[in-house]
Backbone as JSON, one array per atom type, in Angstrom:
{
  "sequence": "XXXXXXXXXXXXXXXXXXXXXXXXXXXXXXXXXXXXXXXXXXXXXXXXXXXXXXXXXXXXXXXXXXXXXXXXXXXXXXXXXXXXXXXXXXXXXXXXXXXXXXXXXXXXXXXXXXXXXXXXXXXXXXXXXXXXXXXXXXXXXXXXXXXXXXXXXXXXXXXXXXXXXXXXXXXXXXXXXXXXXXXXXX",
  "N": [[-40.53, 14.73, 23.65], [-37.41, 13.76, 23.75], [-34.64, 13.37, 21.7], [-33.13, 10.66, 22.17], [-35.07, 9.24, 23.15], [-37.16, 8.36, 21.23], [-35.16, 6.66, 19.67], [-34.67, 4.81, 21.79], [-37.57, 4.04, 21.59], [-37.94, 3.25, 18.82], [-36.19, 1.4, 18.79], [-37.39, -0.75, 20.41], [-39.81, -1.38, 19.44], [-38.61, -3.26, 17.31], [-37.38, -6.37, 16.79], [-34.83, -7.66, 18.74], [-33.12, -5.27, 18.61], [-29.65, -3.71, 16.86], [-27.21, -1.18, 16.88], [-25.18, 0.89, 15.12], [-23.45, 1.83, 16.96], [-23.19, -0.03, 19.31], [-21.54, -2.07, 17.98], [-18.67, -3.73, 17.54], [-15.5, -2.21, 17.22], [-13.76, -3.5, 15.85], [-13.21, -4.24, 13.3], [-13.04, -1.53, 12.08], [-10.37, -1.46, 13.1], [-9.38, -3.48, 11.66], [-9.42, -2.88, 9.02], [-8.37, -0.5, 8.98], [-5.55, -1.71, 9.54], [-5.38, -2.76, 7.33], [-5.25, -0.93, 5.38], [-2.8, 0.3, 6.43], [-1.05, -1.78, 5.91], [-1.37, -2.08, 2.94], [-0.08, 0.9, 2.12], [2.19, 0.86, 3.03], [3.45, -1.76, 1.57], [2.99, -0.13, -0.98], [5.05, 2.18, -0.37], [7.18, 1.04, -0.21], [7.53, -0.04, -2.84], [7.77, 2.25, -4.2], [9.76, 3.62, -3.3], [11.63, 1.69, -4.38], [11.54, 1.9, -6.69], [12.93, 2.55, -10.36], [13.76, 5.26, -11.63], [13.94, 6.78, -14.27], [16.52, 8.69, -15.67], [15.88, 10.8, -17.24], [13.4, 11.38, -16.46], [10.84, 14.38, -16.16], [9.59, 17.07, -13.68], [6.23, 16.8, -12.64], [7.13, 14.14, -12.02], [7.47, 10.74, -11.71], [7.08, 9.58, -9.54], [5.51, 11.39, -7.8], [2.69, 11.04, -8.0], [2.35, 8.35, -6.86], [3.21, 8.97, -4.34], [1.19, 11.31, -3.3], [-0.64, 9.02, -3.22], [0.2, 7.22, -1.16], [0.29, 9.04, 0.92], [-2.15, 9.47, 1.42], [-3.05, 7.07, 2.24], [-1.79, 6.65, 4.41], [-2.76, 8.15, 6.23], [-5.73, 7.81, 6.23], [-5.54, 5.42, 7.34], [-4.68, 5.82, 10.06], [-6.95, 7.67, 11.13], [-9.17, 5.76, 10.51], [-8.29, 3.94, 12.97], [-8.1, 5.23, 14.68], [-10.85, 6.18, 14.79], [-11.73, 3.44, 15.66], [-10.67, 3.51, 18.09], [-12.22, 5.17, 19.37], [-14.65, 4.49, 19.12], [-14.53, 2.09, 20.69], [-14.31, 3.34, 23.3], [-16.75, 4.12, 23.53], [-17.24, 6.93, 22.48], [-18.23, 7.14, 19.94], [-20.09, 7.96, 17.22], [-22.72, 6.92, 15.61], [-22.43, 5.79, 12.01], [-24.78, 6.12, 10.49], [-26.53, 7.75, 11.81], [-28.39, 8.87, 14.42], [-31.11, 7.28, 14.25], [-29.8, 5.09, 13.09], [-30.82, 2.18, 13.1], [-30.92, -0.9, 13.14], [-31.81, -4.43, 12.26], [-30.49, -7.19, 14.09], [-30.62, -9.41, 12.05], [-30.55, -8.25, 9.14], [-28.5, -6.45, 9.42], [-25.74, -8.07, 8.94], [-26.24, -9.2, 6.87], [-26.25, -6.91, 4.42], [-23.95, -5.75, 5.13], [-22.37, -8.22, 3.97], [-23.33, -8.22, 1.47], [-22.6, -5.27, 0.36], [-19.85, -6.25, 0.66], [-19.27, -8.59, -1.25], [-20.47, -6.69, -3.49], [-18.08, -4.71, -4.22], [-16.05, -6.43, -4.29], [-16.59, -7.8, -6.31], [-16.32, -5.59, -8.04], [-13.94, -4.8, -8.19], [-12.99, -7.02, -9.33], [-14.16, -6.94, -12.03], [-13.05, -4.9, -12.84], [-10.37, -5.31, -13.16], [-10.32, -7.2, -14.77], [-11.41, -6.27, -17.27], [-10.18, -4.09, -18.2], [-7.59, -3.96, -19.72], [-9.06, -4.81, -22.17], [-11.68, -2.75, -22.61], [-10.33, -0.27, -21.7], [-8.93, 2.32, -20.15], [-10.95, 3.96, -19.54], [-13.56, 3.38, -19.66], [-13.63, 1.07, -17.9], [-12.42, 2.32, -15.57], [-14.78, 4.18, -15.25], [-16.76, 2.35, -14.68], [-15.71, 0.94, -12.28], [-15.44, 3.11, -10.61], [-17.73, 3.93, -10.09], [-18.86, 1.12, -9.18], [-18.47, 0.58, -7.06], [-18.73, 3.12, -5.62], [-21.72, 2.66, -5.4], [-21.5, 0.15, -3.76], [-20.42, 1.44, -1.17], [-22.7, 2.28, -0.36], [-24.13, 4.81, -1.79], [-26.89, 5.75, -3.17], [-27.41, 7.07, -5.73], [-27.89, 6.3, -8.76], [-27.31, 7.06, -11.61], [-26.39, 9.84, -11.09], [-23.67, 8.95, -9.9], [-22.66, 7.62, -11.74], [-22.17, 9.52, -13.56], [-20.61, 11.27, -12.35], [-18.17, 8.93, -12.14], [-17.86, 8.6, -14.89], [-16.79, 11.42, -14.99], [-14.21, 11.5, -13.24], [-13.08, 9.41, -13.88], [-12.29, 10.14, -16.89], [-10.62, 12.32, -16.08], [-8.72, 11.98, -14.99], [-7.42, 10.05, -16.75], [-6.91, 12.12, -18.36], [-5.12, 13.45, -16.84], [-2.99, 11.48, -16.36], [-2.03, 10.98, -18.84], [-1.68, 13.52, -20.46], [-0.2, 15.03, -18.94], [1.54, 13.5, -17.57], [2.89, 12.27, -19.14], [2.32, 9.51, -19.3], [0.59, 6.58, -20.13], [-2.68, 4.86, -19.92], [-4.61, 2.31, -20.16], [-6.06, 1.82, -23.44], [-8.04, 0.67, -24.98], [-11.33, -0.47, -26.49], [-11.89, 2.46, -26.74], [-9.86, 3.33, -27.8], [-10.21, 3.26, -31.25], [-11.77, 5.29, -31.8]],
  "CA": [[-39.79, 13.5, 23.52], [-36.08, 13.57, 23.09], [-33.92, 12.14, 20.54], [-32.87, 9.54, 22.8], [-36.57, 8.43, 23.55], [-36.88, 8.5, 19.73], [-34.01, 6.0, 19.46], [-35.62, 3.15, 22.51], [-38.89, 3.49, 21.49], [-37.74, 2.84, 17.61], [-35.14, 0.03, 19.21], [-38.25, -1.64, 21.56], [-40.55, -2.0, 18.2], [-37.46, -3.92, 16.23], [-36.35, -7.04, 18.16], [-32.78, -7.6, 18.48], [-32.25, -3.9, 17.69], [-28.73, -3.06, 17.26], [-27.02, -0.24, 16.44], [-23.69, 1.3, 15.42], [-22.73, 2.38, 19.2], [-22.83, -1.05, 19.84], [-21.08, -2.96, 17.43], [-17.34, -3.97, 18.05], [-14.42, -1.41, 16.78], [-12.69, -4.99, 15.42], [-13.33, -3.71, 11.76], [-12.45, -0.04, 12.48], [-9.05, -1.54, 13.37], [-8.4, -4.38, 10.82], [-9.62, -1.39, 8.01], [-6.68, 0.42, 9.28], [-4.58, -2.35, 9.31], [-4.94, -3.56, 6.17], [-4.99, 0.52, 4.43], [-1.48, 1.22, 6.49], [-0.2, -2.51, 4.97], [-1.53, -1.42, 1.79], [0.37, 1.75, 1.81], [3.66, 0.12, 3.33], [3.46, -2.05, 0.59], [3.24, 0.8, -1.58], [5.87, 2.61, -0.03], [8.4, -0.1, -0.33], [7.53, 0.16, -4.12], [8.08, 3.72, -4.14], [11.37, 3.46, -2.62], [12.82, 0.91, -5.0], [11.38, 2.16, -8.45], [14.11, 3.1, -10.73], [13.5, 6.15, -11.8], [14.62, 7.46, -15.67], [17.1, 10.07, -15.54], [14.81, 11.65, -18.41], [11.86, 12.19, -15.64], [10.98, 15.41, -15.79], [9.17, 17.07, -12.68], [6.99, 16.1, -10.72], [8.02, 13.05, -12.23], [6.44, 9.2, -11.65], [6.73, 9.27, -7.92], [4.29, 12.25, -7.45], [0.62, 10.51, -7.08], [2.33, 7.86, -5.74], [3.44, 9.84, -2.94], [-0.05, 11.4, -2.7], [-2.08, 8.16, -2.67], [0.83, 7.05, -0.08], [0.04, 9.81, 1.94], [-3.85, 9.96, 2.01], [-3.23, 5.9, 2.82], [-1.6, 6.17, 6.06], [-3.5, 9.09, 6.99], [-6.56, 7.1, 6.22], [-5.26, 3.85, 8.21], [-4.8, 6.52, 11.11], [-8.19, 8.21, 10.74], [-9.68, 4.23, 11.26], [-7.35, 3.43, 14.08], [-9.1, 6.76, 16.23], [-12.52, 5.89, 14.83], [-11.95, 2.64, 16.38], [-10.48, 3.59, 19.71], [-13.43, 5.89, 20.11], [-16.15, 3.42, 19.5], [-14.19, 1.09, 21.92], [-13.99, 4.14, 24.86], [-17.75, 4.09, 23.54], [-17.72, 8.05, 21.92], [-18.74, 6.99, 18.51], [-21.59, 8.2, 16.61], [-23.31, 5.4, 14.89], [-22.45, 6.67, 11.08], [-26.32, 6.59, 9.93], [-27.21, 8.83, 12.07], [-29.03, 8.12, 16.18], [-31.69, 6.57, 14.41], [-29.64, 4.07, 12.4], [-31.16, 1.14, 13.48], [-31.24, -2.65, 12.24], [-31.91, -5.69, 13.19], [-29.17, -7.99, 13.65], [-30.22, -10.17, 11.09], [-30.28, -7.18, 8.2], [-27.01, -5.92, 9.12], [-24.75, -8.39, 8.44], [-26.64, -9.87, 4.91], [-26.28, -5.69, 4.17], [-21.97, -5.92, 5.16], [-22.16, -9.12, 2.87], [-23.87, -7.83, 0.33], [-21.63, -4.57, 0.08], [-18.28, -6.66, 0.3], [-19.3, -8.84, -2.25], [-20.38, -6.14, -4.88], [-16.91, -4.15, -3.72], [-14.58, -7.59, -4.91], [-16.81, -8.15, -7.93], [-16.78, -4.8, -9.21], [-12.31, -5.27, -8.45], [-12.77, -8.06, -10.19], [-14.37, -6.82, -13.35], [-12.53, -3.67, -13.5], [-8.92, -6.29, -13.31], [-10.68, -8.21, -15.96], [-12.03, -5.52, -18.44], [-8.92, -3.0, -18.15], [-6.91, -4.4, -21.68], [-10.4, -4.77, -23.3], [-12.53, -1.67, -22.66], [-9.9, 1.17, -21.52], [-9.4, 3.13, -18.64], [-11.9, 5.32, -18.89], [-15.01, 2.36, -19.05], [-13.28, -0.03, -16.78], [-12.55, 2.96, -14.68], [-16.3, 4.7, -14.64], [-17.7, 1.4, -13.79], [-14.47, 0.53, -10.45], [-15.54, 4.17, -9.67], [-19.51, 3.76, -10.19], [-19.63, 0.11, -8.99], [-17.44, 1.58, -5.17], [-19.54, 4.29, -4.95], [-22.85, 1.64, -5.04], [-20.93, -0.6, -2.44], [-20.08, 1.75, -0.16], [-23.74, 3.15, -0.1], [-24.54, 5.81, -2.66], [-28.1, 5.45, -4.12], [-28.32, 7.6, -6.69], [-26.88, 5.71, -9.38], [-27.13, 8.23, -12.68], [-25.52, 10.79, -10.68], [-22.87, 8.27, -9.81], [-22.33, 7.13, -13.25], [-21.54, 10.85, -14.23], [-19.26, 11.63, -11.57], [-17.21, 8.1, -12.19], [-16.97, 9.01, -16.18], [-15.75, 12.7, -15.66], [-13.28, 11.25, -12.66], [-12.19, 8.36, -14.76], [-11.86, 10.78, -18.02], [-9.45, 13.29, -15.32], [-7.64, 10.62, -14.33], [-6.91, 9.41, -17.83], [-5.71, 13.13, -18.99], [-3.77, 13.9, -16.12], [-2.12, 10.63, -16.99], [-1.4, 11.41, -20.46], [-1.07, 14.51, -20.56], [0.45, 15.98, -17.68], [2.16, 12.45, -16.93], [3.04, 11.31, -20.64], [1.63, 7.72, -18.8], [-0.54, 6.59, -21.05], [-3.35, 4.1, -19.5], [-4.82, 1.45, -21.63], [-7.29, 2.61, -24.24], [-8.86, -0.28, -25.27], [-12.1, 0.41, -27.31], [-11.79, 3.9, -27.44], [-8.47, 3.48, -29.2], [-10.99, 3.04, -32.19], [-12.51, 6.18, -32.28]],
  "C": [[-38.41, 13.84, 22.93], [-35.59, 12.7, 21.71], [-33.84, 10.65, 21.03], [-33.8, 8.52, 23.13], [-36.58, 7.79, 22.42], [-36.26, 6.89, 19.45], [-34.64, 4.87, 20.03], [-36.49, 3.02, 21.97], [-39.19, 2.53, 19.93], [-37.29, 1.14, 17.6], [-36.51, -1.16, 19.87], [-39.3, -1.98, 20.0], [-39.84, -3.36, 17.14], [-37.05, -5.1, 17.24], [-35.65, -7.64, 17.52], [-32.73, -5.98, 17.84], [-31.02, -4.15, 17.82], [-28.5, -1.95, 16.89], [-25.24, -0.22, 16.21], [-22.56, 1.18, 16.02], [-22.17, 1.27, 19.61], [-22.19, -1.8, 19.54], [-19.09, -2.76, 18.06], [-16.43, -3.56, 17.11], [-13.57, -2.19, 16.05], [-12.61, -4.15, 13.87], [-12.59, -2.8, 11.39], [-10.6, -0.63, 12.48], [-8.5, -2.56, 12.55], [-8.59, -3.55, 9.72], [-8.27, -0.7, 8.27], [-5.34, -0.29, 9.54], [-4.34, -2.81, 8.03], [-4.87, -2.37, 5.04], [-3.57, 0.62, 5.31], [-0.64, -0.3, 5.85], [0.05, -2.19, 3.72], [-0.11, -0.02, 0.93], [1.98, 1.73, 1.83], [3.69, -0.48, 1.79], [3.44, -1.41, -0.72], [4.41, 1.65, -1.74], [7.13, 1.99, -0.33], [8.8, 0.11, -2.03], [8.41, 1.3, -4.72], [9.35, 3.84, -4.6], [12.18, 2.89, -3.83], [12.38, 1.15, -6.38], [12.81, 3.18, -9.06], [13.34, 4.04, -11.69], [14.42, 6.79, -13.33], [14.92, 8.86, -15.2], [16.37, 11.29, -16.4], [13.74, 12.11, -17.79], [11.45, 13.71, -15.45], [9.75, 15.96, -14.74], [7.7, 17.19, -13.05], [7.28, 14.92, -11.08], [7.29, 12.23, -11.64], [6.75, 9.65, -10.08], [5.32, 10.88, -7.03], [2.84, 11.67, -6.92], [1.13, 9.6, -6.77], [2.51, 8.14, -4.27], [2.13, 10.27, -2.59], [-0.46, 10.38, -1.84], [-0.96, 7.54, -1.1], [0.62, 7.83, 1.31], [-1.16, 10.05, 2.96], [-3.87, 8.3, 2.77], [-3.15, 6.17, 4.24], [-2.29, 7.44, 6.83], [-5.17, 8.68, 7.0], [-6.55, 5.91, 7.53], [-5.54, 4.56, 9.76], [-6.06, 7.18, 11.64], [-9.37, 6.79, 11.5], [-9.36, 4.27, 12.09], [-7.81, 3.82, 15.15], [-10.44, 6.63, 16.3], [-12.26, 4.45, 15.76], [-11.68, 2.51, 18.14], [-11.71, 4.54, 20.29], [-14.59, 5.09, 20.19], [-15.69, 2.35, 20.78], [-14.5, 2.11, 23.23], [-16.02, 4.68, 24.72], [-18.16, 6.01, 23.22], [-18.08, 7.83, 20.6], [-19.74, 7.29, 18.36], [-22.12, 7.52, 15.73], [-22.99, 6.45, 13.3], [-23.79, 6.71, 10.29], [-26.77, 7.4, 10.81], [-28.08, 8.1, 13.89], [-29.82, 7.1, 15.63], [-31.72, 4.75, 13.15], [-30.05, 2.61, 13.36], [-31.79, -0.02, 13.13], [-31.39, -3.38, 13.32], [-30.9, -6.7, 12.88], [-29.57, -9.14, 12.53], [-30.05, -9.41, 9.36], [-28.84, -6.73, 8.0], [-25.85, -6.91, 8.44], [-24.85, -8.92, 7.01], [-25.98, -8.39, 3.79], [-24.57, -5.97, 3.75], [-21.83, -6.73, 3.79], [-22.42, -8.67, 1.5], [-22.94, -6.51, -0.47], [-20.25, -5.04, -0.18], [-18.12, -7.45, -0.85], [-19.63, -7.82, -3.82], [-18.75, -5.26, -5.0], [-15.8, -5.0, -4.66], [-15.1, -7.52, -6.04], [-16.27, -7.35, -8.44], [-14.58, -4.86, -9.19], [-12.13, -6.0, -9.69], [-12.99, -7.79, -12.0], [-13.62, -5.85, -13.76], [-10.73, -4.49, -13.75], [-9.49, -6.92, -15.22], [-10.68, -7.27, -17.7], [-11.15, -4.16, -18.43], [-8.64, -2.63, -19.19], [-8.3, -4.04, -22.26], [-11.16, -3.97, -23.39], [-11.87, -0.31, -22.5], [-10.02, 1.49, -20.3], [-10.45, 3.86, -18.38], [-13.8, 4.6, -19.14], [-14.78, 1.96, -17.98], [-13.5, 1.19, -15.63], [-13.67, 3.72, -14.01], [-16.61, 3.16, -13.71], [-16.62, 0.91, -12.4], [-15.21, 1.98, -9.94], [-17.39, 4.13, -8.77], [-20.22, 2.74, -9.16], [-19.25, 0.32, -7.1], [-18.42, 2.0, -4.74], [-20.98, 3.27, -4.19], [-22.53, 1.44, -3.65], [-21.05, -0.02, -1.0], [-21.5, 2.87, 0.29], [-24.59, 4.01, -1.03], [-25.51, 4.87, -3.46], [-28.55, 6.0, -4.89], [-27.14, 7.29, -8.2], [-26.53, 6.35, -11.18], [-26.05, 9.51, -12.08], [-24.03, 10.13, -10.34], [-22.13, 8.0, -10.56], [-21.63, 8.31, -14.17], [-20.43, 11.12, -13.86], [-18.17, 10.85, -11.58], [-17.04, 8.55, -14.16], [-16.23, 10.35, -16.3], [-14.71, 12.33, -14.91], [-12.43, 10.23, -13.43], [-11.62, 9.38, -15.78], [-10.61, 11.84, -17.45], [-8.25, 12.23, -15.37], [-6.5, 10.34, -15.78], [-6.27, 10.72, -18.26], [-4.76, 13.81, -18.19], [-2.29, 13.03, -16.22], [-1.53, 10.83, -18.16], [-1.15, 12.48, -20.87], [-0.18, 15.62, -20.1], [1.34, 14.87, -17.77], [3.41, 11.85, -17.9], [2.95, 9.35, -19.77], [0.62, 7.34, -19.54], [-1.36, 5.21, -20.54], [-3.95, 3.7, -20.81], [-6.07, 2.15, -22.16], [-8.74, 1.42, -24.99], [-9.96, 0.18, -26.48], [-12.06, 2.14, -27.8], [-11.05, 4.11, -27.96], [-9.22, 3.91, -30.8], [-11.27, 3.89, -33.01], [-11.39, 7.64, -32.35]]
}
């Protein structure tokens, strides 16, 4: 039995299978429209920040330039994933035998976009009051969830040592100093 058997015979047990393969590239392409606005919008910033003659190198426009960079190379990245699922070469990203039933998938989407804004939301909220380097584990921690990742201790590690980088490349490499909030304290 092939893979491909594998795949119908999985699909013919499930009714309404869909899959991946099948869904419509629409996403794929407003994802990449709304990461190369993003980055425009960034860019524009860029451009018009006034810059202290005192900057010394690489100076404030450095990670913006990065994250500017990985944006529109991101937006572009979407743009190809979506013209390939449209010309129908896409590989479902779970794998051949990702397969739902259309009423799973989209509660699933929902369910990911809503923890995605919340966790925005709390990390906007709890910035001033907890510090970069809480607010920031849990925006990194609560992402990772969203966008899939189930192992949520290992998660939780990897968003406090990335938050804690973050915060001393800022301050110490940067002299930027992100808010400290509680840990001011200690």
């Amino acid at each position: 039995m092939t893979l491909q058997d594998t795949v119908t015979t999985s699909a013919a047990l499930v009714p309404h299978a869909v899959d991946d393969q099948q869904s419509s590239p629409r996403g794929s392409f407003a994802l990449a429209g709304l990461v190369t606005a993003t980055s425009t919008y960034l860019l524009v910033g860029a451009l018009t920040m006034e810059i202290p003659k005192t900057a010394s190198p690489p100076g404030p426009l450095f990670f913006p330039t990065i994250v500017i960079g990985l944006g529109y190379a991101l937006g572009l990245a979407l743009l190809v994933q979506g013209m390939r699922a449209r010309r129908g070469g896409a590989v479902a990203p779970g794998g051949a035998d990702a397969v739902t039933t259309q009423d799973e998938a989209p509660v699933r989407r929902w369910r990911s976009l809503l923890l995605a804004v919340g966790t925005l939301v709390a990390f906007v909220l709890l910035l001033d009051p907890v510090g970069w380097v809480i607010a920031g584990t849990l925006l990194f921690w609560g992402l990772a969830t969203a966008l899939g990742n189930r192992r949520p201790v290992f998660d939780l590690a990897v968003a406090l040592i990335m938050s804690s980088i973050i915060q001393l490349v800022f301050s110490a490499g940067l002299g930027l100093y992100l808010p400290v909030g509680v840990m001011g304290a200690f």
